[in-house]
LOZADO-835199 format. One record per residue (C-alpha): x negated, y, z; residue number from 1. Coordinates in steps of 0.5 Angstrom, whole numbers, always signed. Example, Ala and Ser with C-alpha at 12.3 -4.5 7.8 and 13.67 -1.06 7.14 Angstrom:
// LOZADO-835199
+-------+-------+-------+------+
!    c1 !    c2 !    c3 ! resi !
+-------+-------+-------+------+
!   -25 !    -9 !   +16 !    1 !
!   -27 !    -2 !   +14 !    2 !
+-------+-------+-------+------+
// end
This chain:
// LOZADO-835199
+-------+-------+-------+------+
!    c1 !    c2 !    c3 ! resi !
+-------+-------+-------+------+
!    +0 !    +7 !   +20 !    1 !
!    -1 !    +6 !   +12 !    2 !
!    -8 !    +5 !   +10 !    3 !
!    -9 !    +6 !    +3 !    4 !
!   -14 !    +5 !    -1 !    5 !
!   -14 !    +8 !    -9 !    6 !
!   -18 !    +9 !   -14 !    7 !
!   -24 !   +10 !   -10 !    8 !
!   -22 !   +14 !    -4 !    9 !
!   -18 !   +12 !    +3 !   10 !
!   -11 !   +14 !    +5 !   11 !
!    -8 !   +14 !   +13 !   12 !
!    +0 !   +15 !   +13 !   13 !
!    +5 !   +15 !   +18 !   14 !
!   +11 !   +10 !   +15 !   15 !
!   +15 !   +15 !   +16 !   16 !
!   +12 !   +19 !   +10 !   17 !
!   +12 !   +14 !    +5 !   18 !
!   +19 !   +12 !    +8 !   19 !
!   +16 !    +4 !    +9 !   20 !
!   +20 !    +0 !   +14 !   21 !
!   +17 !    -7 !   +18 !   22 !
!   +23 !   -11 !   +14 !   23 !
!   +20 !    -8 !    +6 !   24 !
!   +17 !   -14 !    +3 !   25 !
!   +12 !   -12 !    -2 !   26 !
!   +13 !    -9 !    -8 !   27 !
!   +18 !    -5 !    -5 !   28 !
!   +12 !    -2 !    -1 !   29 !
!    +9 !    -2 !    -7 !   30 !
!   +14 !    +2 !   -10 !   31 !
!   +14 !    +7 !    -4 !   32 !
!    +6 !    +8 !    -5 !   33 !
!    +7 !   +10 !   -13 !   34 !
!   +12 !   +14 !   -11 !   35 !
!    +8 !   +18 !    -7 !   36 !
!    +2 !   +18 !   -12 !   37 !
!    +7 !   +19 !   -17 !   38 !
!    +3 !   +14 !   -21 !   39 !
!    +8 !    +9 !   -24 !   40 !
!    +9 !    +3 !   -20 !   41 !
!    +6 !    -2 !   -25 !   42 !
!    -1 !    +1 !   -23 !   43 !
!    -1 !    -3 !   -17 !   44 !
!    +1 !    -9 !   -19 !   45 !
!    -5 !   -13 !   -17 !   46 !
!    -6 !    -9 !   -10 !   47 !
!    -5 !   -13 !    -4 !   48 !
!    -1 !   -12 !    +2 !   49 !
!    -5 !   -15 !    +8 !   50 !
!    +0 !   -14 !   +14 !   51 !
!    -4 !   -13 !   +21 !   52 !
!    -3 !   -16 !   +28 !   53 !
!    -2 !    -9 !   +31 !   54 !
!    +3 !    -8 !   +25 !   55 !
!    -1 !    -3 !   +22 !   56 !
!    -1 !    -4 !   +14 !   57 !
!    -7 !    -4 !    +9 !   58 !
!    -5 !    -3 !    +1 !   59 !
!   -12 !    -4 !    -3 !   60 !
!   -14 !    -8 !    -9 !   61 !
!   -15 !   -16 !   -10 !   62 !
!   -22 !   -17 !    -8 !   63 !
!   -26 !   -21 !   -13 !   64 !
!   -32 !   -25 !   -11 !   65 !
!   -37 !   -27 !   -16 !   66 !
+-------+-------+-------+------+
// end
């Protein structure tokens, strides 16, 4: 499962939809996700990429604190 948060509004996808695989490093997955927003791909540069024990990934924005 793909979780993605974008502009204010959360996305649960199968890999298989985005055509995301467990070996993508991170900016092929991110690549694959502005494909599907069909939204260029430097629009998430500072996402992050956080990988799940369960194998489950989470693409949201860089947190910032303070």
């Amino acid at each position: 499962m793909v979780h993605v948060r974008f502009e204010g509004h959360s996305y649960d996808m199968a890999e298989g939809q985005l055509g995301v695989t467990a070996g993508m490093n991170d900016t092929a997955i991110k690549e694959r996700v502005a494909q599907h927003f069909d939204i260029g791909r430097d629009r998430l540069t500072s996402y992050i990429v956080d990988r799940s024990p369960s194998g489950n990934l989470i693409i949201r924005p860089e947190a910032v604190y303070g």
